[in-house]
C-alpha positions in Angstrom: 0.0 0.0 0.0 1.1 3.4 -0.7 0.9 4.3 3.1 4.3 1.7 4.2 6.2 3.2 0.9 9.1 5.2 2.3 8.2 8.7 0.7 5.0 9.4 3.1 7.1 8.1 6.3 9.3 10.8 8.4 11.4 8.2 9.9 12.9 7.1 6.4 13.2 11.1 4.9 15.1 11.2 8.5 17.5 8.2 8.1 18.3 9.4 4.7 18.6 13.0 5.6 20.7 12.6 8.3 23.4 9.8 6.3 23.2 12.0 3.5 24.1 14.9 5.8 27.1 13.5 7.6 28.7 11.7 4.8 28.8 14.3 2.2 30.2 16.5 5.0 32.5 14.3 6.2 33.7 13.6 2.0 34.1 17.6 1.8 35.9 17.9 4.9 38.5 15.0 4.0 39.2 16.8 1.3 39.4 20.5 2.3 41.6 19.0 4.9 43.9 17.0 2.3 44.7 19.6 -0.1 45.6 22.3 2.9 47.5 20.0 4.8 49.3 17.1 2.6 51.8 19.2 0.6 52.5 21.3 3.8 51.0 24.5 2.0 47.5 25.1 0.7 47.6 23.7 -2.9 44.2 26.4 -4.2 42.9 24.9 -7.0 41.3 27.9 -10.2 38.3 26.0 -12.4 39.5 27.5 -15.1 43.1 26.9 -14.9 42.2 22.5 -14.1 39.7 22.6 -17.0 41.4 24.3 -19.8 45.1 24.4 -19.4 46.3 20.4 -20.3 49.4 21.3 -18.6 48.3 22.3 -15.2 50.2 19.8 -12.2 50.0 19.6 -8.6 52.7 20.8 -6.4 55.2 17.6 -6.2 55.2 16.4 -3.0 56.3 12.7 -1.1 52.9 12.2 0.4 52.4 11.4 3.8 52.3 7.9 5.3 49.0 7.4 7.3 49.0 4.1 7.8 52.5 2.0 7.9 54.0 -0.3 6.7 52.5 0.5 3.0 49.3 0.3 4.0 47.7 3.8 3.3 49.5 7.4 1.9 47.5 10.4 1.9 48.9 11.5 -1.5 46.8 14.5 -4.0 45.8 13.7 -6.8 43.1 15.5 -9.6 40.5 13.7 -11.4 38.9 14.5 -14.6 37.2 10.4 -14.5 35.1 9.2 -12.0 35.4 6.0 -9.8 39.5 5.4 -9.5 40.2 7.5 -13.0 37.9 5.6 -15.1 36.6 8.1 -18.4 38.8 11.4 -17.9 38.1 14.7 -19.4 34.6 14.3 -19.8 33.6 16.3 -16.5 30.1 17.7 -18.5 29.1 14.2 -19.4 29.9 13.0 -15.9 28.0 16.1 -14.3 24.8 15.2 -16.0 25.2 12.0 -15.3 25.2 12.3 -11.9 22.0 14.8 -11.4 20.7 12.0 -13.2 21.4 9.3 -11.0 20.5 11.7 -7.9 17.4 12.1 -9.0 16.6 8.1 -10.1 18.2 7.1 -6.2 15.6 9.8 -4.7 13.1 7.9 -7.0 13.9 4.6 -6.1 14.0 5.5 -1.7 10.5 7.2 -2.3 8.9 4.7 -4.6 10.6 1.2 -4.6 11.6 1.1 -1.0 9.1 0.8 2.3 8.6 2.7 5.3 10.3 -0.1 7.6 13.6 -0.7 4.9 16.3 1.2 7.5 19.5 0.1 5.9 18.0 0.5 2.3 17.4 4.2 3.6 21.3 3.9 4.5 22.6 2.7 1.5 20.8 5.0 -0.2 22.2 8.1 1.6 25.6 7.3 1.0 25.1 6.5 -2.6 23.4 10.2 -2.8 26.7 11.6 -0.2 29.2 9.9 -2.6 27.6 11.3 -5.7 27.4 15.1 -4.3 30.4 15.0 -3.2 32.1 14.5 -6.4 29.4 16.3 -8.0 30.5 19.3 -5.9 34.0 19.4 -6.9 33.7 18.5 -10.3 31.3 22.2 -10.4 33.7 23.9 -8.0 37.1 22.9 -9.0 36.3 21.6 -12.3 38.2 17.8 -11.5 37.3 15.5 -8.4 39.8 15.7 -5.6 41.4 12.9 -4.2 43.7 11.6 -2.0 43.7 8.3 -0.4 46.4 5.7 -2.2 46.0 2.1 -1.0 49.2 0.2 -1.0 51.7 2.4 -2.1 55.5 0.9 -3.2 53.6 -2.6 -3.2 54.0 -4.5 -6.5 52.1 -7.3 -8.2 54.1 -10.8 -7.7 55.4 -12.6 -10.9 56.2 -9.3 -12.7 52.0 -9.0 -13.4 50.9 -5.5 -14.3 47.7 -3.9 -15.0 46.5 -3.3 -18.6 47.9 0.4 -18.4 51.1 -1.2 -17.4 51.1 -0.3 -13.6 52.9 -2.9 -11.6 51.3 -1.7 -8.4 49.0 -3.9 -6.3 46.2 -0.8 -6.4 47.5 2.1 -8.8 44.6 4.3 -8.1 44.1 7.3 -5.9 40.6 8.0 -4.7 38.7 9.6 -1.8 35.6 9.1 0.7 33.3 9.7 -1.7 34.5 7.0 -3.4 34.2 4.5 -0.5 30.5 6.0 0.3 30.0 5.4 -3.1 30.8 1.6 -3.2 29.8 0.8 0.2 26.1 2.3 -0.5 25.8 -0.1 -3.7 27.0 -3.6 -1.5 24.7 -2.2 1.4 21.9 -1.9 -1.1 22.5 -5.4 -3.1 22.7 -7.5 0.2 19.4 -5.4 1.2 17.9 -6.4 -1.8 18.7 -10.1 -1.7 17.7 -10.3 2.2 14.7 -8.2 1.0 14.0 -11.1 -2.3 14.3 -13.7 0.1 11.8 -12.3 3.1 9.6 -12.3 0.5 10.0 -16.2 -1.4 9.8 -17.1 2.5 6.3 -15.4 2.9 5.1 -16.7 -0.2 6.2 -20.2 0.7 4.7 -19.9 4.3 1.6 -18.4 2.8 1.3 -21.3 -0.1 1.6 -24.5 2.0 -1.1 -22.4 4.8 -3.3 -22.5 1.4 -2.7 -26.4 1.2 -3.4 -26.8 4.4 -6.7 -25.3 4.4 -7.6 -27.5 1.5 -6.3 -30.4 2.7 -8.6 -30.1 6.0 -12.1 -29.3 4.1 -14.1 -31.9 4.1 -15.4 -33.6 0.3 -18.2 -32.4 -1.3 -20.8 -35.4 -1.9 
């Protein structure tokens, strides 16, 4: 019924608001923080300078290890691509295509998910955080920020190397939206499969009640 779908129910715009709210702050703030504290001076980045000019760099700089022993650097890096570099210089494409997906996730918490599906609402928010948050930067900076680099100065074993020809076990540099990003979409598929099978187990309960009742009415003459 329309009345248990999650659109008409406080509680769920509430879970949702609330996710939404702290992760997309907490991607922002990561990031702020990154690219005025990692180099050791602000590193200000001009729209117009990261869209148009092919030769604009970032400061070099080492990095910083966060987490030793080549566990985690906190290392900045600009992205014209989305998820871990994929599909660079096409930041208009990448724009609309998130304002699209923005507006089919707010679709599918108001319309495909119920009042009492908490950790769809979840999934759902960070998804949404993830998506504004590189949304944002992609309109204010004209490239996604990032920072995070996984497993720096580690190599693949038996000389392997990716198709690009990186030997590194995890060449590419992301950020929180990223992880908000991914973890929203495994949240929401385990949902959806715990979800698919509440439901077959209703039906089945539901279907041998039916053959019971049946089975216990007496024969007609």
């Amino acid at each position: 019924m329309s009345e248990s779908l999650a659109w008409h129910s406080p509680r769920a715009w509430i879970t949702l608001l609330t996710v939404l709210i702290l992760a997309l702050s907490a991607d922002l703030w990561t990031k702020s923080w990154a690219f005025e504290s990692v180099t050791g001076v602000p590193v200000l980045l001009e729209p117009r300078e990261v869209v148009c000019e092919s030769s604009f760099r970032l400061p070099w700089h080492a990095g910083v290890r966060a987490i030793p022993p080549d566990l985690l650097d906190f290392h900045l890096v600009i992205n014209h691509g989305a998820v871990f570099g994929i599909g660079q210089n096409a930041r208009g494409l990448f724009i609309g295509f998130t304002l699209v997906a923005v507006a089919v996730g707010v679709f599918i918490f108001g319309w495909w998910t119920r009042a009492r599906s908490v950790w769809a609402h979840i999934a759902i928010g960070l998804i949404l955080a993830g998506g504004l948050g590189n949304l944002y930067d992609r309109v204010a900076f004209g490239a996604v920020r990032d920072f995070l680099y996984m497993f720096p100065r580690r190599n693949l074993p038996f000389e392997m190397h990716w198709p690009g020809g990186s030997t590194e076990i995890f060449p590419w540099v992301f950020n929180l939206a990223d992880v908000l990003l991914l973890a929203g979409m495994a949240l929401l598929i385990v949902q959806s499969r715990k979800e698919d099978q509440h439901r077959a187990a209703l039906d089945r309960d539901e279907s041998a009640g039916a053959g019971e009742i049946r089975n216990t009415q007496p024969l007609g003459e």
